[in-house]
SEKE-570101 format. One record per residue (C-alpha): x, y, z; residue in one letter. Coordinates in steps of 0.05 Angstrom, whole numbers, padded with zeros to 5 digits, always signed. Layout:
XYZA ...
This chain:
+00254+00475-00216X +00261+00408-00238X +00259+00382-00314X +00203+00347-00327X +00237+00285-00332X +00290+00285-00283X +00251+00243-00236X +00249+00184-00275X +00303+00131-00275X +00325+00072-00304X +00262+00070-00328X +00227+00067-00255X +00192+00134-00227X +00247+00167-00176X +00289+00096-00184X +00237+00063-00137X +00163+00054-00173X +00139+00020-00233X +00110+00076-00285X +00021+00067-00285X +00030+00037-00356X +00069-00026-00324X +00018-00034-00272X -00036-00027-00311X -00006-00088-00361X +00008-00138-00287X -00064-00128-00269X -00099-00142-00333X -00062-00212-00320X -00088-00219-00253X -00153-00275-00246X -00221-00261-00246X -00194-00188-00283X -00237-00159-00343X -00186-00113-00369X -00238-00063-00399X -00251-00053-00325X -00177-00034-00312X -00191+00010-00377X -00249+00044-00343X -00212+00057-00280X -00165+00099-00311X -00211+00134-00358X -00239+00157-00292X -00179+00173-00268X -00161+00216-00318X -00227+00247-00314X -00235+00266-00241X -00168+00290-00240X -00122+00242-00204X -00079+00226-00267X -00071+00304-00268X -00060+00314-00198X -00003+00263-00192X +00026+00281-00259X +00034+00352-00226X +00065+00336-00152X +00106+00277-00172X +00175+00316-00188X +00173+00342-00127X +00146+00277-00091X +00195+00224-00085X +00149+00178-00045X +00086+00190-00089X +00062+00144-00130X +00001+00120-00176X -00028+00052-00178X -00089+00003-00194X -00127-00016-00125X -00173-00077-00139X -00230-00084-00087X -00267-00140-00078X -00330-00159-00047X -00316-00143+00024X -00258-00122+00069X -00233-00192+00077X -00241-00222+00005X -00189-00167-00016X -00138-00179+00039X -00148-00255+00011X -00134-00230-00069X -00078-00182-00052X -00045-00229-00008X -00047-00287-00067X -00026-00235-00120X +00036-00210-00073X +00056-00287-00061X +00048-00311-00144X +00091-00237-00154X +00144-00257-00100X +00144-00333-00097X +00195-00362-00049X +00211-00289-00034X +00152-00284-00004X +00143-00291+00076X +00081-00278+00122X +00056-00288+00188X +00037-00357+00174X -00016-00368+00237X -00053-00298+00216X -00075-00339+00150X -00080-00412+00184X -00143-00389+00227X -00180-00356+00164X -00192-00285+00149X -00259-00256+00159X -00294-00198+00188X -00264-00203+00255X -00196-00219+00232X -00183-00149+00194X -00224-00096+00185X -00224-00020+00176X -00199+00027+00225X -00255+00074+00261X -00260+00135+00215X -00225+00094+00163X -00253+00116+00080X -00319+00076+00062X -00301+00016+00025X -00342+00006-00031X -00340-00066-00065X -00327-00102-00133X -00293-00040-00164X -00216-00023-00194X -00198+00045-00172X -00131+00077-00197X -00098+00114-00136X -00045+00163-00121X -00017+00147-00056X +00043+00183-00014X +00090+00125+00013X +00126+00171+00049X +00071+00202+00083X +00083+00212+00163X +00152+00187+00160X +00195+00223+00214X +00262+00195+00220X +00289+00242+00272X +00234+00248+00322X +00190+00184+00298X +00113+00178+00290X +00067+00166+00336X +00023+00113+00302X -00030+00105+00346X -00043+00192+00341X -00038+00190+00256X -00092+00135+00255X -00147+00171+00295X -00130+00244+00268X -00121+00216+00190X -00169+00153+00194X -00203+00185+00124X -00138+00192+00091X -00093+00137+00106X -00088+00081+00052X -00116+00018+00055X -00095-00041-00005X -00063+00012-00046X +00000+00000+00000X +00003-00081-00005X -00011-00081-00089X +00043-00042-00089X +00092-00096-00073X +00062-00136-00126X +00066-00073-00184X +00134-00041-00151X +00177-00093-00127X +00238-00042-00125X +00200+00002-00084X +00205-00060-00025X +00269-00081-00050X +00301-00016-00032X +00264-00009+00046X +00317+00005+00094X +00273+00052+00134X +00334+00107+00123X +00322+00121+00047X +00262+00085+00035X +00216+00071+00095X +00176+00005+00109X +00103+00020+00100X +00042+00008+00149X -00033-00012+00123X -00052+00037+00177X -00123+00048+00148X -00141-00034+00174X -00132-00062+00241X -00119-00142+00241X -00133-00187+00305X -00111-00262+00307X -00134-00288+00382X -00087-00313+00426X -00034-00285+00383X -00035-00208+00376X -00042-00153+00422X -00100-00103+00407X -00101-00066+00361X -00042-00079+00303X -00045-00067+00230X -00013-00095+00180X +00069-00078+00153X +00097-00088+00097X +00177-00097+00105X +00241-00123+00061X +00295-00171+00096X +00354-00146+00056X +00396-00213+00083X +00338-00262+00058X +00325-00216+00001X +00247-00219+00021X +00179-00192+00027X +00151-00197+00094X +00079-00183+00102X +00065-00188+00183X +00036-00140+00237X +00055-00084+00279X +00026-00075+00351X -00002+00007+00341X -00027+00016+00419X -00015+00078+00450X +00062+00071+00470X +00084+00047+00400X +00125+00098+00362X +00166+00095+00293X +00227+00121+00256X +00241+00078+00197X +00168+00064+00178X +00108+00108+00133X +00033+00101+00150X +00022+00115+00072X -00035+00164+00054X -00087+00172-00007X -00072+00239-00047X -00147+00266-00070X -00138+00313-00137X -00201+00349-00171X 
């Protein structure tokens, strides 16, 4: 059985994520932030039992990790936020799909997946999320399968604020030790410039030393071996 504190390193949980107390300090900087909210958020998190939950599972967890998920008013105005939150964290580091943003982002650009969790607006939710959740390195992961049988499960924002309150975590991606991560729980469209459907992945470009925030193509024939389709861990 492992020491209590055997999983945490160089001051990073498992050498890869930013302990809740850092995270909650970057977001109580972020704009339009009230940082009693970010208070209440984990007040409630310690009360419903997700603090608890992850607090027991994480020795033995190496992908798990806890975070603050800010929401915004819809679907679209919080793939706007996080995306200017991971770009101010990242700067020049930062790359994306530049035509995906030059058309706009609204309700037909992204949106959830069928079966996806109910998004619920204007709140701060602290989340315990598995990053290595339906990675399969030997026989690969059928991504199109995982989002229709785990729609309800499968994280959503969680796994792009993450980049912005764990850099390591992207910094070490290789999809061998650390996989790249999909927003499986959202399906984005650009027209005339993406097959149907794809969802959004977050990747590191060791050479350019880089976040890239693009899309994956998850149709039917599209399987995986270096990448995790992230999932939400519930505790009571």
């Amino acid at each position: 059985m492992a020491h209590s504190d055997d999983y945490k390193r160089n001051g990073l949980i498992h050498g890869i994520f930013t302990p809740l107390a850092g995270k909650i300090a970057i977001v109580k900087r972020w704009p339009g932030i009230n940082p009693e909210d970010v208070d209440a958020a984990l007040a409630t998190a310690m009360e419903n039992g997700t603090v608890a939950g992850y607090e027991g599972n994480v020795a033995d967890s190496p992908f798990l990790d806890i975070g603050v998920t800010v929401y915004r008013e819809s679907i679209p105005a919080t793939t706007i936020y996080a995306r200017e939150r991971t770009k101010e964290a990242w700067g020049a580091r930062y790359t994306e799909w530049d035509k995906a943003y030059a058309q706009g982002v609204d309700d037909v650009r992204v949106k959830a997946i069928p079966g996806a969790k109910l998004f619920t607006p204007n709140r701060i939710v602290i989340e315990a999320t598995d990053f290595g959740a339906n990675w399969n390195r030997e026989r690969g992961t059928h991504m199109a399968d995982v989002q229709r049988l785990q729609a309800g499960d499968l994280a959503d924002f969680a796994v792009i604020y993450n980049a912005v309150q764990s850099p390591p975590w992207v910094e070490q991606m290789d999809g061998e030790n650390v996989p790249h991560a999909l927003v499986a729980a959202l399906h984005v469209h650009v027209p005339r410039c993406t097959l149907e459907p794809s969802s959004p992945y977050l990747y590191y470009m060791p050479r350019r030393r880089s976040m890239n925030l693009n899309s994956v193509d998850v149709a039917e024939n599209h399987w995986t071996r270096d990448t995790a389709l992230p999932v939400l861990r519930k505790y009571s």
